[in-house]
C-alpha positions in Angstrom: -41.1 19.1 -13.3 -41.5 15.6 -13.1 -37.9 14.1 -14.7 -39.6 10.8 -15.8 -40.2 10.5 -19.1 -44.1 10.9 -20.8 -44.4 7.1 -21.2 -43.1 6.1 -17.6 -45.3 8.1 -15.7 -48.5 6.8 -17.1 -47.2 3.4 -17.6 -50.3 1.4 -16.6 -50.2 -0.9 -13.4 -53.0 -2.9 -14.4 -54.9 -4.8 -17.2 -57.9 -2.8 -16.7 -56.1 0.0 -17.6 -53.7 -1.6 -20.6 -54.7 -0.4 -24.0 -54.6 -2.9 -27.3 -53.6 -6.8 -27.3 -57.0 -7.3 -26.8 -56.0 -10.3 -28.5 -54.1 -11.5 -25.6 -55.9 -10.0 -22.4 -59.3 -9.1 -23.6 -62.0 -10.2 -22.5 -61.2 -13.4 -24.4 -58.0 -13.0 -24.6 -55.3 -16.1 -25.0 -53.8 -14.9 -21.8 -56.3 -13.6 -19.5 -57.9 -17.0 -18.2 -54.4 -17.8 -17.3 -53.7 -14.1 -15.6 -56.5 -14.5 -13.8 -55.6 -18.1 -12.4 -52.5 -17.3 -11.7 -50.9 -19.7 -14.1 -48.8 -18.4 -16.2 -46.3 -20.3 -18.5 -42.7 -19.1 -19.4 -43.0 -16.8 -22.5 -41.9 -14.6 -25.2 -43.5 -11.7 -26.1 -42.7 -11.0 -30.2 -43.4 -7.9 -31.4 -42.7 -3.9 -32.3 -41.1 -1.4 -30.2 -43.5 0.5 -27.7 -46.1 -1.9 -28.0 -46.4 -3.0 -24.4 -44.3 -5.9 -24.3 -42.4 -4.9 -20.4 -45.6 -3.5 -19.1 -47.8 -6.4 -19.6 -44.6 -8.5 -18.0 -44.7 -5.9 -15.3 -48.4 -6.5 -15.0 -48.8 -10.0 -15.1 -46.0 -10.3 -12.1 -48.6 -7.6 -10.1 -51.4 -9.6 -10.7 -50.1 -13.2 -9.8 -48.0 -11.8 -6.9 -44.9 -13.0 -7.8 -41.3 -12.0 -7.6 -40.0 -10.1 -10.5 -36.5 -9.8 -11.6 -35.7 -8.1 -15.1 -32.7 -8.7 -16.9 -31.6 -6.4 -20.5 -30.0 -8.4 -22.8 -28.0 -5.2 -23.8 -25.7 -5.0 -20.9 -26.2 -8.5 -18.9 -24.0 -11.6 -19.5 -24.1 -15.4 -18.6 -22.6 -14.5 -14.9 -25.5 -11.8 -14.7 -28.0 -14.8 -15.5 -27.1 -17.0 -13.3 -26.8 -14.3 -10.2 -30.5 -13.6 -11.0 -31.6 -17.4 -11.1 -29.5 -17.9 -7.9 -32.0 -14.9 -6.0 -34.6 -16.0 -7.6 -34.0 -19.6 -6.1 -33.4 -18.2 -3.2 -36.5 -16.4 -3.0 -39.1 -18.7 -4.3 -40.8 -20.2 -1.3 -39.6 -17.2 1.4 -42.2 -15.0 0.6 -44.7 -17.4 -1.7 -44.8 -20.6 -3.3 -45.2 -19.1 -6.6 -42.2 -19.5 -8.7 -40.6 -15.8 -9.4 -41.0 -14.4 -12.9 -37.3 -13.7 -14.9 -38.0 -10.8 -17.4 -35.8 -10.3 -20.1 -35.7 -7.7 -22.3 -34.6 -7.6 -26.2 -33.6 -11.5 -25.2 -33.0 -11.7 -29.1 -29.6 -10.3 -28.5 -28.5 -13.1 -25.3 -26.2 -15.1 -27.3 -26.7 -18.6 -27.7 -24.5 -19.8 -24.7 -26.7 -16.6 -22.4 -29.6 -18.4 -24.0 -28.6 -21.9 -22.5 -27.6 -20.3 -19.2 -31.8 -20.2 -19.1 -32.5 -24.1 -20.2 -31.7 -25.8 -16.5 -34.2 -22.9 -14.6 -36.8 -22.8 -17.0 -36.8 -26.6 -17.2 -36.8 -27.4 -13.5 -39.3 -24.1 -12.8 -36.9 -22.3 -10.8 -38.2 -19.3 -12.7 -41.1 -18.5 -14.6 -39.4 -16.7 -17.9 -40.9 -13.6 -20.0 -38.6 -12.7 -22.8 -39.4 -9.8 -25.3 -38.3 -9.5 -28.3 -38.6 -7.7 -31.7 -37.2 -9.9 -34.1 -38.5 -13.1 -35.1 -38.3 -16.1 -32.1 -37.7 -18.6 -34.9 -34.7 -17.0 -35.7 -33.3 -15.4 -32.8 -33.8 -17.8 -30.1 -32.2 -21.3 -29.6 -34.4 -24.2 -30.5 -34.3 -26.1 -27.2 -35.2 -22.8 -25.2 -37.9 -21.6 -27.6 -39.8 -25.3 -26.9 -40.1 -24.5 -23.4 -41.6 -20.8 -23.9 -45.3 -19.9 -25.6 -44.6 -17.5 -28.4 -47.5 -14.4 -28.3 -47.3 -11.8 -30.8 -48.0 -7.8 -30.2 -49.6 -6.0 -32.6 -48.5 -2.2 -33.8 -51.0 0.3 -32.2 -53.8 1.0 -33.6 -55.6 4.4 -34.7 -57.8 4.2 -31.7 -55.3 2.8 -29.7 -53.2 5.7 -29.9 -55.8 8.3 -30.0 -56.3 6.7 -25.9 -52.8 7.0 -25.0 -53.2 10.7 -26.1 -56.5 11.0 -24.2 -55.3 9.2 -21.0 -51.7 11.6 -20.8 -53.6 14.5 -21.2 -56.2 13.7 -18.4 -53.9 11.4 -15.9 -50.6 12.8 -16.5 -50.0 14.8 -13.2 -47.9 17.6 -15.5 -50.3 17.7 -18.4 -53.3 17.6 -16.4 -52.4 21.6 -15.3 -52.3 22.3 -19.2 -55.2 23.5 -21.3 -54.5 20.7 -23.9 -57.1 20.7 -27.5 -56.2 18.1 -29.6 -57.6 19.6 -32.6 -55.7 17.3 -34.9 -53.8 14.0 -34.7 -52.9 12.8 -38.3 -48.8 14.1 -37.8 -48.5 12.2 -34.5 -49.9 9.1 -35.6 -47.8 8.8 -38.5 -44.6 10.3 -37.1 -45.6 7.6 -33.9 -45.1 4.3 -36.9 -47.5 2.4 -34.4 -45.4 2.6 -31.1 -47.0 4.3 -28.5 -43.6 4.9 -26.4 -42.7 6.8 -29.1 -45.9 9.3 -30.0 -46.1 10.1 -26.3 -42.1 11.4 -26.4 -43.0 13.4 -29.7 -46.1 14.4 -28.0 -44.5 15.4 -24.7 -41.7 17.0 -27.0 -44.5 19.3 -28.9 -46.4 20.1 -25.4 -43.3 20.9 -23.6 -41.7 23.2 -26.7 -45.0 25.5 -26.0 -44.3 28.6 -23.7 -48.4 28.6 -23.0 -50.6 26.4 -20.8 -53.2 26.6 -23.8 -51.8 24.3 -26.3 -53.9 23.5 -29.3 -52.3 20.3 -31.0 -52.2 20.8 -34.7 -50.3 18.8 -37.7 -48.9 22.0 -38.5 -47.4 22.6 -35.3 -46.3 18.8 -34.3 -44.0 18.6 -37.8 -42.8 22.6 -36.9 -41.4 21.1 -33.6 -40.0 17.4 -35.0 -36.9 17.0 -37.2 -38.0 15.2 -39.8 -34.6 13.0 -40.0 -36.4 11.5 -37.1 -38.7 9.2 -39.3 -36.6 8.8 -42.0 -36.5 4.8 -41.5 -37.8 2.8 -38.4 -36.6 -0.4 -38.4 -39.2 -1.7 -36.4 -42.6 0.4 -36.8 -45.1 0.8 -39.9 -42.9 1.8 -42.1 -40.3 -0.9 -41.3 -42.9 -3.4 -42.9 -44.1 -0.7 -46.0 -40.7 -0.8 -47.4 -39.5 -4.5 -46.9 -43.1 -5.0 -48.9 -41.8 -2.1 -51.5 -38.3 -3.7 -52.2 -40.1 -7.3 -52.5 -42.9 -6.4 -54.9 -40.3 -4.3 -56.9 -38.4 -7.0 -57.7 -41.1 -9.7 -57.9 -42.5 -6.6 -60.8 -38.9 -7.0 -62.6 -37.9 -3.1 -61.3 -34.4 -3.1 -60.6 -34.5 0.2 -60.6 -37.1 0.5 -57.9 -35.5 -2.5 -56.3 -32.1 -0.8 -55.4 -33.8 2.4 -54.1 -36.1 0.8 -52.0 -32.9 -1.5 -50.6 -30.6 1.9 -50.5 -33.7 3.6 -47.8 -33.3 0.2 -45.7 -29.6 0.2 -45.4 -29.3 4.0 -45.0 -32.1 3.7 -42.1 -30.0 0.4 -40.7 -31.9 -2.1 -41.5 -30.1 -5.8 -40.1 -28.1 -6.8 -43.1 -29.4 -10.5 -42.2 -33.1 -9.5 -42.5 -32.8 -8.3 -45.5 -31.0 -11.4 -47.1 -33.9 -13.8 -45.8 -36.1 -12.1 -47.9 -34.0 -12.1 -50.7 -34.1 -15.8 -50.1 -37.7 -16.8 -49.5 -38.3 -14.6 -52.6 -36.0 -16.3 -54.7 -38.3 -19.5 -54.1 -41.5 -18.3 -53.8 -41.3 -15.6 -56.8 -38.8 -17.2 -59.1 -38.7 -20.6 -58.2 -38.2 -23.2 -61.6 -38.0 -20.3 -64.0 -34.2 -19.5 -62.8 -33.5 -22.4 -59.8 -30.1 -20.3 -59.6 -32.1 -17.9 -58.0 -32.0 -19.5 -55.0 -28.3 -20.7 -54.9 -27.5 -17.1 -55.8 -29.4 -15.8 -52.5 -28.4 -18.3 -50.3 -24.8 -17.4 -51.1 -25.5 -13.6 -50.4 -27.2 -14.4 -47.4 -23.8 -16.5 -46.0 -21.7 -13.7 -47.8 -23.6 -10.6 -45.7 -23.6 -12.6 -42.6 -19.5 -13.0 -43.2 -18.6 -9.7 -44.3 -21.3 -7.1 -42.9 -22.0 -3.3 -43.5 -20.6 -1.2 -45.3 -19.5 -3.6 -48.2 -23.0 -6.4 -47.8 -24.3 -3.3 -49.2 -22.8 -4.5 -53.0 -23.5 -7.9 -52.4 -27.3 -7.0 -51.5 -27.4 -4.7 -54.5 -25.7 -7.3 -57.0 -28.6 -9.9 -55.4 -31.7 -7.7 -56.0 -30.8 -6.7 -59.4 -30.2 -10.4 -60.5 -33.1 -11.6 -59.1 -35.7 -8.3 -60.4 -34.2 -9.0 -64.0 -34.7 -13.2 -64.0 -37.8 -14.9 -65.0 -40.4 -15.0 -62.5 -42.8 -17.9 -61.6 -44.6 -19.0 -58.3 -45.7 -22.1 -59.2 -43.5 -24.1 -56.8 -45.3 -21.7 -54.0 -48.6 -22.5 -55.5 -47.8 -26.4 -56.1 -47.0 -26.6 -52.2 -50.2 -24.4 -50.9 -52.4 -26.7 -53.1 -50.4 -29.6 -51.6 -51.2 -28.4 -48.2 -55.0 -27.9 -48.8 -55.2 -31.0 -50.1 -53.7 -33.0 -46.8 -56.0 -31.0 -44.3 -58.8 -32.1 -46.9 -57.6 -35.8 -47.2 -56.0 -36.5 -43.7 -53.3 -39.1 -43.3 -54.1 -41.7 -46.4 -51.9 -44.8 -46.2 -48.5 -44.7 -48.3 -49.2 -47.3 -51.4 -47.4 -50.6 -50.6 -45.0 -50.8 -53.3 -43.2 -47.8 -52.2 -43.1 -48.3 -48.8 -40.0 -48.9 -47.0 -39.3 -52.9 -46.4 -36.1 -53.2 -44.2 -37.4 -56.2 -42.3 -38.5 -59.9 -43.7 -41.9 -59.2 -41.7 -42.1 -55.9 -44.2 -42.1 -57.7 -47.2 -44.4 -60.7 -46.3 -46.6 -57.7 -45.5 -46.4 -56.5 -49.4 -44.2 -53.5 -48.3 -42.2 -52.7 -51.6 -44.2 -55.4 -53.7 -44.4 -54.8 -57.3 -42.5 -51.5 -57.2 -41.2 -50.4 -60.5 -37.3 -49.1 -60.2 -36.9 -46.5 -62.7 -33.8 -47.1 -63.9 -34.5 -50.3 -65.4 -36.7 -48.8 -68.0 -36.2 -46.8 -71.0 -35.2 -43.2 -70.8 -35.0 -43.8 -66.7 -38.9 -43.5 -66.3 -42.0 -45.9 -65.7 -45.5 -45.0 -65.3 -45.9 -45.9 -61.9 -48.2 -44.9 -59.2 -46.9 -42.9 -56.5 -49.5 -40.9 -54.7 -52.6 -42.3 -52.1 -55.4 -44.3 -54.1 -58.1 -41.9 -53.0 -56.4 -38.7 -54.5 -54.8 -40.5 -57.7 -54.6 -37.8 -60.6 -54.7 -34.7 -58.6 -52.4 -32.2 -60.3 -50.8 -30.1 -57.8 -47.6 -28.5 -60.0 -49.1 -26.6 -62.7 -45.4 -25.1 -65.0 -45.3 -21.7 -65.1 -45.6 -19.7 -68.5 -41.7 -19.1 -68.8 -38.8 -20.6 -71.0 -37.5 -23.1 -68.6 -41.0 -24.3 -67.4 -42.4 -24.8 -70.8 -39.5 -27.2 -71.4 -40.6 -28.8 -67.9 -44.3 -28.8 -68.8 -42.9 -31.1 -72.0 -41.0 -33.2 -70.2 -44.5 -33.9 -68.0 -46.4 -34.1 -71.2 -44.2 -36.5 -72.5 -44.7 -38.8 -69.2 -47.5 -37.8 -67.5 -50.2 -36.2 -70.0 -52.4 -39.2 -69.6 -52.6 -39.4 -65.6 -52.3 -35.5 -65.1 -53.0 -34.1 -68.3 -50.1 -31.8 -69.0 
């Protein structure tokens, strides 16, 4: 029997036979005019495990004939890098003038001086770079190397998607193929597969193989018989990587402590990056609390720089101690809603002029111009406030901070009142 894994041996060789990402290289897909043309840009692929991230590298090298050197971020260090861009040098022009493609897998874990190993050859196109990744670009990979890349995302596998992959290994798969194979029902392998199709076809492969008979009829019954089910108690990076980040988060947005901690306990038991979890903590602090407890925030951004310092086992307190202070404070989004109104509201409006009298006047020519003219400083007037007008004439009076209903926001929404009820009507 064929030693090669499920997944390798139907791997597909071309786009005609790549499933999903239609979004990318469908037929109107963001990267298929430039497949086709043979133009491709250095990139980062973003998303799940088993989602077709190194095939679609693999493929787009095939189809634009160009060298291909991959690289695993696991095992290869800055000397490594610069071997590879040395060959690759070396080879660009020999056999084509198309620059050679660098592939990089999990690039998320390059460090940042491996990352700026990459700057010089992306910059000067010594290489063409594809980078995957499953953690978020913005925060795993160094600004000035993220400028020079396109960021596409890969979606999870769908239903359908997955139901091909099955349908394709049982009629191309040269071991399969002699099998009598009925899928009869697929609901187990879906779910234990969390979206990754690497993974259903080894669970698949796993059931099939486990039979003695060449007539196999795939049942739910008979896929969770033949998987432990330790091996879906948390996936960090498949469907149920996103239900319970979304669990923890609306427990403590609902005031659940309770529900809070659990939810945070299945995340570090399954382990969950300590760091991932404290930037939620964070954004939640703002977007769900926000001026009902601003402490909140400092709180969070303390645990964040406290986990990143300290690390399993003992973030797992600081975490705790975090998510139960935040799921018992006062909650409010008004900030979040204040800033979304704010946004609609320049997309509607465009780029209106800044009012003269709080412009910035550094130069003589400024303030012939009016820049600064009649401004009102605050502090020369009683309790350190003047009614003066600070937003573009055209949208004057347009409240976008509406105070939550909460202790500490009704006391805001009098302060307003008391200064503002006649322009914004608090």
């Amino acid at each position: 029997m064929n030693n090669q894994p499920l997944a390798e041996r139907i791997r597909p060789k071309t786009l005609a036979d790549y499933i999903s990402q239609d979004h990318l290289v469908g037929e109107s897909g963001s990267l298929t005019a430039q497949i086709e043309k043979g133009i491709i840009p250095s990139l980062i692929f973003w998303g799940p495990p088993g989602t077709g991230k190194t095939t679609l590298a693999n493929i787009i090298a095939s189809a634009t004939e160009r060298p291909f050197y991959t690289l695993s971020a696991i095992s290869s260090g800055v000397k490594d890098v610069r071997e590879v861009i040395e060959k690759a040098k070396q080879s660009s022009g020999l056999f084509t003038t198309k620059n050679p493609i660098l592939f990089i897998d999990e690039i998320h874990r390059f460090s940042k001086s491996q990352q700026d190993s990459l700057l010089a050859a992306v910059e000067k196109g010594w290489v063409t770079l594809i980078g995957a990744t499953t953690e978020n670009p913005s925060f795993e990979v160094i600004p000035a190397l993220l400028s020079r890349c396109q960021v596409y995302v890969l979606n999870p596998f769908g239903r359908s998607d997955l139901e091909k992959l099955l349908h394709r290994a049982i009629k191309e798969d040269e071991e399969l193929s002699k099998k009598n194979i009925e899928l009869k029902e697929t609901e187990a392998l879906l779910r234990l597969s969390g979206g990754d199709g690497r993974k259903l076809l080894n669970i698949f492969e796993l059931v099939v193989n486990s039979e003695t008979s060449d007539d196999i009829a795939i049942t739910n019954d008979l896929v969770l018989s033949k998987v432990q089910k330790n091996t879906v108690l948390y996936d960090k990076t498949g469907e149920q990587h996103y239900d319970i980040i979304s669990a923890f988060i609306k427990s403590i947005r609902g005031s659940d402590p309770n529900a809070a901690v659990y939810w945070l306990a299945r995340m570090i038991e399954g382990g969950e990056d300590v760091k991932f979890i404290a930037r939620r903590l964070l954004i939640l602090a703002s977007e769900d609390i926000g001026m009902a407890n601003p402490t909140a925030l400092v709180i969070a951004n303390n645990t964040f720089q406290a986990v990143t310092t300290i690390g399993y086992p003992e973030a797992r307190i600081i975490l705790s101690q975090c998510a139960v202070y935040l799921a018992t404070s006062a909650k409010s989004n008004a900030s979040y809603m204040a800033i979304n109104e704010a946004q609609r509201l320049v997309r509607q409006t465009g780029d209106l002029p800044v009012p003269l009298s709080i412009r910035n006047a550094p130069t003589k020519l400024m303030k012939d111009l009016g820049y600064g003219e009649d401004y009102a400083y605050a502090h020369n007037y009683e309790h350190n406030f003047v009614a003066h007008e600070f937003l573009p004439e055209e949208i004057r009076g347009n409240k976008l901070y509406e105070p939550g209903n909460n202790q500490r926001e009704k006391a805001l929404r009098d302060f307003l009142k008391n200064r503002w009820k006649d322009k914004y009507g608090y």
